[in-house]
C-alpha positions as CSV (number, residue, x, y, z in Angstrom):
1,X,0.0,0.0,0.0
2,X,2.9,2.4,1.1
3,X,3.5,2.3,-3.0
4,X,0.4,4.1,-3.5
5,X,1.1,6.8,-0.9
6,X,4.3,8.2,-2.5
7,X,3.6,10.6,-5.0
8,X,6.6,10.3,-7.2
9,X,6.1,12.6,-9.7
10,X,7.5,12.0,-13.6
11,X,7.6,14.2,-16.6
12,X,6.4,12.2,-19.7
13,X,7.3,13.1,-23.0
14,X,6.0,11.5,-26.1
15,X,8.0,10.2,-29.1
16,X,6.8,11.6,-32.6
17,X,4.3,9.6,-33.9
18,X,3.1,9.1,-37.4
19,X,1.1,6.5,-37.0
20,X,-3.0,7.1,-37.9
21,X,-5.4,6.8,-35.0
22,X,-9.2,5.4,-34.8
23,X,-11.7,7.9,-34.6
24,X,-12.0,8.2,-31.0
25,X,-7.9,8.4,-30.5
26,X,-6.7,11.7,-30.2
27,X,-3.3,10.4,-31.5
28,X,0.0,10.1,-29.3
29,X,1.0,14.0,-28.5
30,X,4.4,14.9,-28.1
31,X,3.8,16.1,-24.5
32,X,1.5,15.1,-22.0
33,X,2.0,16.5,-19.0
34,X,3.2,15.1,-15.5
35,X,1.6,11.6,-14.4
36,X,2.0,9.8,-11.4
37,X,0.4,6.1,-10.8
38,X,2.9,4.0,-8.7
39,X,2.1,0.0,-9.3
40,X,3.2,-3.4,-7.8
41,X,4.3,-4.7,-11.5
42,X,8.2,-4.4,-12.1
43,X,9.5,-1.1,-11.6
44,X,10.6,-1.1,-15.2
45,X,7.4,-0.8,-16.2
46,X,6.2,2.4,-14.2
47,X,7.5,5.0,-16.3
48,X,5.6,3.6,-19.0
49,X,1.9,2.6,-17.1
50,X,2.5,6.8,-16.2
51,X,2.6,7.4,-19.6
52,X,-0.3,5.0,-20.5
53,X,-2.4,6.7,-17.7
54,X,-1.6,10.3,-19.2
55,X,-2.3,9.1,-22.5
56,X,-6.0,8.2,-21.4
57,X,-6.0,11.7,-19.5
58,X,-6.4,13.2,-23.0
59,X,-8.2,10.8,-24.4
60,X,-5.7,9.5,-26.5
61,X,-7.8,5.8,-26.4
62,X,-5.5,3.8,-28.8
63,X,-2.2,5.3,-27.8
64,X,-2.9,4.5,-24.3
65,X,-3.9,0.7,-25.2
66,X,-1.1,0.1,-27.2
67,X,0.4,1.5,-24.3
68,X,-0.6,-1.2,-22.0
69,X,-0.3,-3.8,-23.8
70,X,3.2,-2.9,-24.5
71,X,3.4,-3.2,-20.5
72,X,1.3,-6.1,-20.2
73,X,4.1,-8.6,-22.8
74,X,6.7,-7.1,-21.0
75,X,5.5,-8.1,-17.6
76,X,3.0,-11.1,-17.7
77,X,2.4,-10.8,-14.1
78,X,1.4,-7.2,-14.3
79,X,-2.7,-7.3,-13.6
80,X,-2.5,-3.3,-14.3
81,X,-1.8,-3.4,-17.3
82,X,-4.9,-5.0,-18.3
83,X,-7.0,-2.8,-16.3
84,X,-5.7,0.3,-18.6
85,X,-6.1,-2.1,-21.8
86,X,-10.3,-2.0,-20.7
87,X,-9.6,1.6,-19.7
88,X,-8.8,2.3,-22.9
89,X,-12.6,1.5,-24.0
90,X,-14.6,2.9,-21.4
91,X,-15.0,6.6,-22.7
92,X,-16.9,7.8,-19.9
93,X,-17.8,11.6,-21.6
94,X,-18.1,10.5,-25.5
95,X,-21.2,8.5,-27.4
96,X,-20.9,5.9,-26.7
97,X,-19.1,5.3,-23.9
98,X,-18.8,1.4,-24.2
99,X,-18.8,0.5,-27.9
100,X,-20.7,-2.8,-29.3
101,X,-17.4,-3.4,-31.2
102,X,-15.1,-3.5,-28.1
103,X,-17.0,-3.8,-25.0
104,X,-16.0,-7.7,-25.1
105,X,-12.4,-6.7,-25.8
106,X,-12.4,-4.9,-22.7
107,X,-14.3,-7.7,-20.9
108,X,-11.8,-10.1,-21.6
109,X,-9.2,-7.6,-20.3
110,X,-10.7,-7.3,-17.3
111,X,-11.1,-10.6,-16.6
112,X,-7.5,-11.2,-17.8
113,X,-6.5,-8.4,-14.8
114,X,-8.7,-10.5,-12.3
115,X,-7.1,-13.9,-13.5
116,X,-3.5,-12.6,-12.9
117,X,-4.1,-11.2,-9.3
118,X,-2.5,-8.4,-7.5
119,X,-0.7,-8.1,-4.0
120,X,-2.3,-4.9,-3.6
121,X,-5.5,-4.3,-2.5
122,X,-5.7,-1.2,-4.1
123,X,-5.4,-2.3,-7.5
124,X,-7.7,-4.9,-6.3
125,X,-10.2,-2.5,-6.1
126,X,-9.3,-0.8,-9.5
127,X,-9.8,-3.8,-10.8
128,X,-13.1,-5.1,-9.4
129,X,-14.9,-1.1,-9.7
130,X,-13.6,-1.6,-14.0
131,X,-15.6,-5.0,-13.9
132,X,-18.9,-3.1,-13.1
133,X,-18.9,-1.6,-16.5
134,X,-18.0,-5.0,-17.8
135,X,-20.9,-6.5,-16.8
136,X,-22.0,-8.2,-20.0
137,X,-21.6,-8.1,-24.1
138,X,-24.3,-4.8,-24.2
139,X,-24.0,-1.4,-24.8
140,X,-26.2,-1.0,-21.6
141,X,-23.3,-2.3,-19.9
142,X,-22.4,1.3,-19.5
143,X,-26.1,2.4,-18.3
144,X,-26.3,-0.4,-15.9
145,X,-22.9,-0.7,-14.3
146,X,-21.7,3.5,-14.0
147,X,-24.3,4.4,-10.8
148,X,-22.0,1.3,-9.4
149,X,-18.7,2.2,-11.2
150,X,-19.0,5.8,-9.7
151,X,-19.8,4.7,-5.9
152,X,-16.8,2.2,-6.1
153,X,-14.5,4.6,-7.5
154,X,-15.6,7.2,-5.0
155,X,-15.6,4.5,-1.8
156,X,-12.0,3.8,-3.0
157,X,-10.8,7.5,-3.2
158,X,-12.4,8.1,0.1
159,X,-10.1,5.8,1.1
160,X,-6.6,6.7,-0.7
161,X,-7.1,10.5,-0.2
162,X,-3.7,11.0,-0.4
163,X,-3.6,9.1,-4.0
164,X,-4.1,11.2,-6.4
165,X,-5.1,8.9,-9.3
166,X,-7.6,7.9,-6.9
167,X,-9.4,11.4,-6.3
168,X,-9.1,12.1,-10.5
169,X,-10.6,8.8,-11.9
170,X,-13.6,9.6,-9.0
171,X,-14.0,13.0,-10.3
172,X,-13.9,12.0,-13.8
173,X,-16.7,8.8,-13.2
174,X,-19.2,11.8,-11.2
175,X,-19.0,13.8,-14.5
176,X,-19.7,10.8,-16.9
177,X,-22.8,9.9,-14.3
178,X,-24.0,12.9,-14.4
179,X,-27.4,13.5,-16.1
180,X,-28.0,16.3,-18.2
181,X,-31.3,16.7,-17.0
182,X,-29.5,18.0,-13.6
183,X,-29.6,21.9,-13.6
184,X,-28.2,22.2,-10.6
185,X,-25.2,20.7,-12.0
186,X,-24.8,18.5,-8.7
187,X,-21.9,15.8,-9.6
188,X,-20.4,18.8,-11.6
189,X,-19.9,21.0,-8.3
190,X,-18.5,17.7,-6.3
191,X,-16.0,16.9,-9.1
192,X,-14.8,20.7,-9.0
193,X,-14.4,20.4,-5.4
194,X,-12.5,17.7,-5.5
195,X,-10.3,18.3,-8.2
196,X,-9.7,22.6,-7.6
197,X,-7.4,21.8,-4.8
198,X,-5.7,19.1,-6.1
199,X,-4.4,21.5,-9.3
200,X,-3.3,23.6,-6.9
201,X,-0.9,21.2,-5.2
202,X,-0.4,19.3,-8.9
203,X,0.2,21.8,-11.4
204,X,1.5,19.8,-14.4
205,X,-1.3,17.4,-14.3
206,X,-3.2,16.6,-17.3
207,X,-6.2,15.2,-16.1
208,X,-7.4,18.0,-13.4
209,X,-7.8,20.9,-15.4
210,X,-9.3,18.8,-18.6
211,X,-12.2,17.3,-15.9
212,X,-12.5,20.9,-14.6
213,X,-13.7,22.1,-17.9
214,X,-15.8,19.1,-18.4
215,X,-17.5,20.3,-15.0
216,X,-17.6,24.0,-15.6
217,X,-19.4,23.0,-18.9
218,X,-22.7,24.7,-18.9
219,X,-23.7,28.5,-18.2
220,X,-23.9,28.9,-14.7
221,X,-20.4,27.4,-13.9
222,X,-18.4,28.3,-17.4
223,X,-17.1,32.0,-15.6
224,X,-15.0,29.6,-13.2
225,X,-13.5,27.5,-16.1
226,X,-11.2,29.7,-17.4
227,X,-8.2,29.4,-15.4
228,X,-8.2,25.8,-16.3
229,X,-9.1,25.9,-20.0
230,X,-6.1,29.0,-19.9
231,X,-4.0,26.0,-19.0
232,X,-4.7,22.3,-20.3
233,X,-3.3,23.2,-24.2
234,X,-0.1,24.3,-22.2
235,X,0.2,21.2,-20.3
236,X,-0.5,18.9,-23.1
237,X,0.5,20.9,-26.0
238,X,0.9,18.3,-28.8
239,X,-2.3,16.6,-27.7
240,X,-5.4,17.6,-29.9
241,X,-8.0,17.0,-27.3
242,X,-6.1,19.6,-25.1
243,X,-5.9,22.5,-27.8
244,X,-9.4,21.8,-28.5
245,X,-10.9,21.4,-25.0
246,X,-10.7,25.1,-24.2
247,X,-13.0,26.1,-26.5
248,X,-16.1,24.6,-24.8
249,X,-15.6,27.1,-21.5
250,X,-14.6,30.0,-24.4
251,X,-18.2,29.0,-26.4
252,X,-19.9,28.8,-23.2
253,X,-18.6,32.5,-23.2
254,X,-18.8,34.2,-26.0
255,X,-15.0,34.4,-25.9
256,X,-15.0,33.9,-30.0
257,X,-11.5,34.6,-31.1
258,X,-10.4,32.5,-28.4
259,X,-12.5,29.6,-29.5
260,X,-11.0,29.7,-33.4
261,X,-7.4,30.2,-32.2
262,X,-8.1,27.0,-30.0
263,X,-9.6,25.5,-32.6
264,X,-7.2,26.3,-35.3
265,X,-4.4,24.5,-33.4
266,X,-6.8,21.7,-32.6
267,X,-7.8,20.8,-36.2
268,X,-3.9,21.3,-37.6
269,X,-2.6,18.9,-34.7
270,X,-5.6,16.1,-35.3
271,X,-5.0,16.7,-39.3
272,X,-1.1,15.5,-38.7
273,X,-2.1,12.7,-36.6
274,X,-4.8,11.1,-38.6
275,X,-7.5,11.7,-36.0
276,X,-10.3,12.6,-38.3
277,X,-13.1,12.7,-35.2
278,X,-11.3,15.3,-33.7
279,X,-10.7,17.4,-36.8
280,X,-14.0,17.7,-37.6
281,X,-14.8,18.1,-34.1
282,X,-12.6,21.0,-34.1
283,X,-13.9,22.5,-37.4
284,X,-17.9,22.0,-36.0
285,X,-17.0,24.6,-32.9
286,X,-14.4,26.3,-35.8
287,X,-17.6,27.1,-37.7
288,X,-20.1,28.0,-35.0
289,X,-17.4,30.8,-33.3
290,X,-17.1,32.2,-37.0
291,X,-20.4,33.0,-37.6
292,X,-21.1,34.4,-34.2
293,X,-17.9,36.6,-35.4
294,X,-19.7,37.7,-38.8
295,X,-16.9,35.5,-40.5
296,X,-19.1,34.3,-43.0
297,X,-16.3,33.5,-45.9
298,X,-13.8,31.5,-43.3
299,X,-16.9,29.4,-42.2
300,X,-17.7,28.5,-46.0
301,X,-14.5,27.2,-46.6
302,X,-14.3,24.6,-43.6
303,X,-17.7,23.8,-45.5
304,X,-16.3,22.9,-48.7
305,X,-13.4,21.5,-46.8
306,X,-15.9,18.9,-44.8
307,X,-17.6,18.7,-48.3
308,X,-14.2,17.4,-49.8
309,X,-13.0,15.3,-47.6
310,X,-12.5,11.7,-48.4
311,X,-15.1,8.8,-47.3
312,X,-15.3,8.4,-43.6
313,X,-17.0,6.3,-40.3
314,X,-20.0,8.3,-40.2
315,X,-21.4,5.7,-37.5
316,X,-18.8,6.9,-35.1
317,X,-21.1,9.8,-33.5
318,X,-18.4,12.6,-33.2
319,X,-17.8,12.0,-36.9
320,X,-21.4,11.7,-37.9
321,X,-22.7,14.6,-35.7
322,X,-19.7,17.1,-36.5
323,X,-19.8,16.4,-40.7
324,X,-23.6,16.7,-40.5
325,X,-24.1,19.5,-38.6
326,X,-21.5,21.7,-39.9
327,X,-23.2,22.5,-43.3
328,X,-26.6,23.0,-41.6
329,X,-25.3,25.6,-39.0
330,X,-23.8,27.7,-42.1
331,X,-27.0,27.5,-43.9
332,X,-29.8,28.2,-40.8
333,X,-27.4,30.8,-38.7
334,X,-27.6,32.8,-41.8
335,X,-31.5,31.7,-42.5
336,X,-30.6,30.6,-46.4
337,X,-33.6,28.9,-46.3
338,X,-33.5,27.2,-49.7
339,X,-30.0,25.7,-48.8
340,X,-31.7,24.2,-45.5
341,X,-34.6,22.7,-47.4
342,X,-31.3,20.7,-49.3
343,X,-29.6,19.5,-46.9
344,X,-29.3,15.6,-47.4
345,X,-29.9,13.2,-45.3
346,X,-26.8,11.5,-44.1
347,X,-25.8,7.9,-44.2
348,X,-25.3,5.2,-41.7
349,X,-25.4,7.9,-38.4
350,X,-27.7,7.3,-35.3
351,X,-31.1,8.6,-35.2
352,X,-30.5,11.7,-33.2
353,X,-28.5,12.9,-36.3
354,X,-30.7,12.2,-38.8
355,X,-32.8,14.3,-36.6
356,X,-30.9,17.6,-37.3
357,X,-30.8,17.1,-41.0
358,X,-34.5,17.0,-40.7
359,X,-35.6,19.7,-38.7
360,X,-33.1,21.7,-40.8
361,X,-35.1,21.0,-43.7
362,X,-38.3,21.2,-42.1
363,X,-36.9,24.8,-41.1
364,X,-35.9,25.7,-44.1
365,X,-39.3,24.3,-45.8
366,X,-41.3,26.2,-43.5
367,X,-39.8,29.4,-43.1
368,X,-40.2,29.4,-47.4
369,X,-43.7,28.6,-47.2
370,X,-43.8,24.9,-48.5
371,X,-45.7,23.9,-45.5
372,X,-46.7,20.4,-46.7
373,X,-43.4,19.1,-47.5
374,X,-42.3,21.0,-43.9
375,X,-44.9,18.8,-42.0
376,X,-43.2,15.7,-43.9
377,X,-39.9,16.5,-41.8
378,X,-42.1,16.9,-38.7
379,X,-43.5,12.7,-39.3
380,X,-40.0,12.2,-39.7
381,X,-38.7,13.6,-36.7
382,X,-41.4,12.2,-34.5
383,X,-40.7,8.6,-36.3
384,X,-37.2,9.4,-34.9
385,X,-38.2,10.1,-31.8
386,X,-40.3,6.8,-30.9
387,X,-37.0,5.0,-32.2
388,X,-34.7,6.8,-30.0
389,X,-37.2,6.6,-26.9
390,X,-37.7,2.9,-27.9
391,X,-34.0,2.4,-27.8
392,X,-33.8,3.6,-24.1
393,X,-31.8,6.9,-24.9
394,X,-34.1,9.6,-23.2
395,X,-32.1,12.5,-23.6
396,X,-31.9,12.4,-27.5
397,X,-35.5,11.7,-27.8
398,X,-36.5,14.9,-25.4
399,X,-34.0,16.9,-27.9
400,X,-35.7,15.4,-31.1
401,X,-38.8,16.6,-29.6
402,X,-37.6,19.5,-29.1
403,X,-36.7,19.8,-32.5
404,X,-40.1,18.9,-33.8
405,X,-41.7,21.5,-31.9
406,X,-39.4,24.4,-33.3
407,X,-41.0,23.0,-37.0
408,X,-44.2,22.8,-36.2
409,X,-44.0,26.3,-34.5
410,X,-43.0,27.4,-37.4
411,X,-45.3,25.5,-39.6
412,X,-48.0,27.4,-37.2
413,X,-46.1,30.7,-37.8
414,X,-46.5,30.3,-42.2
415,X,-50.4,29.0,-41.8
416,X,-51.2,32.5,-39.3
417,X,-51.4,30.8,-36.3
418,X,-49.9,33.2,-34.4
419,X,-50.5,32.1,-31.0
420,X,-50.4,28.2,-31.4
421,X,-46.7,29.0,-33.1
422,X,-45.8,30.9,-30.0
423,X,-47.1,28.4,-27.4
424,X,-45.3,25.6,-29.5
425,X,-41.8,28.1,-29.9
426,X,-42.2,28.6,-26.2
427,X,-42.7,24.8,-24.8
428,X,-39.6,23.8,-27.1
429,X,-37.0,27.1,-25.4
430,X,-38.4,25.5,-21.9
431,X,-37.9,22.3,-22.5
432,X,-34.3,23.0,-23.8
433,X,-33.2,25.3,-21.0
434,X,-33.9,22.4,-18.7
435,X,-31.4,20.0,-20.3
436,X,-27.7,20.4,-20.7
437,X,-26.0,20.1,-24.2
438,X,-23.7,17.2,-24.4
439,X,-19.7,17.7,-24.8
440,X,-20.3,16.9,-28.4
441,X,-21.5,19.9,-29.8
442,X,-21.0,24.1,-29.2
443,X,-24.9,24.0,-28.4
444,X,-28.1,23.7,-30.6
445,X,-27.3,24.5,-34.2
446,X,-29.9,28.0,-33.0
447,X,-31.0,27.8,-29.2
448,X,-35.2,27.9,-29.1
449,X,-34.9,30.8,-27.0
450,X,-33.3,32.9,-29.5
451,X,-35.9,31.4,-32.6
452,X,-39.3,32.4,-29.9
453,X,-37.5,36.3,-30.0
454,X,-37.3,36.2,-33.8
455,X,-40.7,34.7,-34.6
456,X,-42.2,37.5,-31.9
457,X,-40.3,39.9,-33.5
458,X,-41.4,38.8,-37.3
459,X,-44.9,38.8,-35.4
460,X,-44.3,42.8,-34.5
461,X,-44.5,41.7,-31.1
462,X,-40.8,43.4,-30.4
463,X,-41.1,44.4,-26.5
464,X,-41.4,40.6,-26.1
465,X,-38.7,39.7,-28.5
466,X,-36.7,41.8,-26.1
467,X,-37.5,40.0,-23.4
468,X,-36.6,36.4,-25.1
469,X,-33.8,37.3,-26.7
470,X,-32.0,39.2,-23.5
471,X,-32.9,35.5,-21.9
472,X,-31.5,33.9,-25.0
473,X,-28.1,36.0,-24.5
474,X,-27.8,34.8,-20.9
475,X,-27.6,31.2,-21.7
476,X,-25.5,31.9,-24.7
477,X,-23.7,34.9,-24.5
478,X,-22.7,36.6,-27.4
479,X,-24.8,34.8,-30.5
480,X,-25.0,37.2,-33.2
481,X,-28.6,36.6,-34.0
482,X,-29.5,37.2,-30.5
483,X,-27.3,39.9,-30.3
484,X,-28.6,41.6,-33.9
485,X,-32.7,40.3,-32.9
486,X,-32.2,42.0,-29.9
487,X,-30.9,45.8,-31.2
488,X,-33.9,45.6,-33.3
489,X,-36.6,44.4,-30.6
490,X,-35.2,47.0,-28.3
491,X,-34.9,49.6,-31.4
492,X,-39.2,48.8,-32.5
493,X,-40.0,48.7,-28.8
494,X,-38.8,52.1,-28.2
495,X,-41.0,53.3,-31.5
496,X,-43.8,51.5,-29.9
């Protein structure tokens, strides 16, 4: 045990690596910070389990198996190293966080881990908390083993309070338990307390300051998240996940320039590693902070760029989500209506994309007056919905809804139902202030708030387009079309 009490810190530096990643890897950066796990295999092996733990700090999934695995043929005897081989495939913050493709991968490495032993009843515990996820060959795995995974990671850090790895991964399983339809951001304000104070006393270390963003994620905590997104692309310089990560707290913000040079570096570094899920990752928040900047031209290009790109794994979520949604934000943002009611309808992506490409159609069909073919989208996002709520995942079916009801609100809007379009506007921008956005995405491709402000304002209803859209700009600071809807609600109000 005494092994796990000394905090012997190490500096880990990367090799250049050429080699392409998977989707989910964020490749193997040049730097990643300063890592300490102390293990009972042979203390050859340490220097390189540290590095294997950093490398899952930022996410770098394949690195940090190959990682492993290199530890685990070098000592057979070494049960940790097949703990960070299932590691490796438990993404507890992505979609989805245990994948149908390696969930028995990691099953067998866990049982492999469990099989070899340990003298320590700390990695014991490691151990036995990972098999909770492992529960079976299912995708629910994940849904019905993290409530568990969480309390046993949190018991065990309870216990080791003076191991740092031990408060982090505890920290890091509250924010992938916590649900988004939470608003008072509970887990998220446990993990910061736990994790604040450590950064203090560990500087250098990847993982704090990248789970402190993850917690100040969403409006009413994103003011506190700046020193640490100020401070993870330092850390972990060469790692794309870390020049990228900042940008959430600098959306959250308004902070726009910030966001594009964060995003700039994130998309150049991903590009030279192969990591096409976080290039277009990048190049989704690239697009949304130009157009809130009135950079119009620059947000073009990265669409002809996604446009051009070669074939890709559109079933991998981050890639699906960010290739889909990138031409649709460029053509609703700047309400080219006709170019919404093209938007195709992607290929082998999960419902809850599909669901974007049709609302933006439905948008587009609507707010040009082809209301028939507009209520044709709304079938097919209620279809989508009942698939999505059949399949168990709640939070995409309340945001399909969602989605639905900004249609038909605006199907109400083009047949002169004035009030019915408001009621229906207004349902959807409650509905969506009560949920939090996932990690995947900047925010809805136009909040519901700020749409209610423009369809009172196109109803010459501007003192209460004022009122929606000062609302809309609290939850998402600086959006230009709140910003620009609101100058002119306040500007009618005042002739009113």
């Amino acid at each position: 045990m005494a092994r796990f009490l000394t905090i012997v810190w190490m500096s880990i530096v990367v090799c250049r690596s050429a080699v392409a990643q998977e989707a989910h890897d964020h490749g193997a950066p040049e730097k990643l910070g300063t890592v300490s796990f102390p293990i009972s295999c042979r203390p050859a092996e340490q220097a390189q389990f540290n590095r294997g733990v950093a490398l899952l700090h930022s996410f770098a999934y394949a690195a940090a198996a190959r990682t492993f695995q290199a530890v685990a043929e070098d000592d057979a005897k070494c049960a940790m190293a097949h703990w960070g081989i299932a590691m490796s495939y438990f993404h507890q913050l992505w979609e989805p966080r245990i994948s149908a493709a390696t969930v028995s991968v990691g099953k067998q490495e866990i049982e492999r881990a469990r099989m070899i032993g340990s003298s320590s009843a700390f990695e014991r515990r490691l151990i036995d908390a990972l098999a909770l996820i492992y529960v079976n060959d299912s995708e629910l795995a994940y849904a019905t083993g993290a409530p568990q995974y969480e309390r046993a990671m949190c018991d065990l850090s309870a216990d080791e309070r003076r191991n740092v790895e031990a408060q982090v991964f505890c920290a890091l399983a509250l924010l992938g338990d916590a649900s988004p339809m939470d608003r008072t951001h509970g887990k998220q304000k446990t993990a910061a307390a736990m994790l604040e104070p450590l950064w203090r006393a560990y500087p250098e270390h990847p993982g704090i300051p990248h789970y402190l963003i993850h917690a100040y994620d969403n409006e009413e905590l994103a003011q506190q998240g700046l020193p640490a997104a100020r401070a993870y692309s330092r850390i972990a310089p060469s790692a794309p996940h870390a020049l990228h990560m900042p940008s959430h707290i600098f959306t959250r913000l308004g902070l726009w320039q910030d966001s594009i040079d964060s995003n700039l570096a994130a998309r150049k570094a991903a590009h030279q590693q192969g990591d096409i899920g976080e290039e277009l990752h990048a190049m989704d928040y690239l697009v949304y902070a130009y157009l809130q900047s009135g950079r119009d031209a620059e947000a073009a290009e990265l669409v002809r760029e996604v446009h051009n790109m070669p074939a890709r794994s559109s079933s991998d979520f981050k890639i699906g989500y960010a290739a889909t949604a990138i031409p649709i934000r460029y053509a609703v943002e700047r309400g080219q209506w006709e170019d919404a009611t093209a938007i195709p309808e992607p290929v082998g992506v999960p419902p809850h994309v599909i669901a974007i490409a049709a609302w933006a159609r439905g948008i587009g069909l609507a707010r040009s007056g082809q209301l028939e073919r507009a209520q044709t989208e709304v079938t097919r996002l209620r279809n989508l919905e009942e698939q999505l709520q059949a399949a168990g995942n709640q939070y995409w079916a309340t945001q399909t809804s969602i989605l639905a009801r900004e249609v038909r609100a605006w199907l109400s809007e083009g047949a002169k139902r004035r009030d019915e379009a408001v009621r229906l506007m207004r349902a959807a921008a409650d509905d969506e202030d009560a949920v939090e956005k996932l990690p995947v995405t900047p925010g809805p491709i136009v909040p519901a708030r700020e749409q209610l402000g423009s369809l009172l304002l196109q109803q010459d209803r501007a003192c209460l387009a004022r009122k929606e859209f000062t609302k809309a700009l609290e939850l998402a600071p600086g959006r230009r079309g709140a910003i620009q809807g609101l100058a002119r609600a306040v500007e009618l109000c005042k002739a009113d």
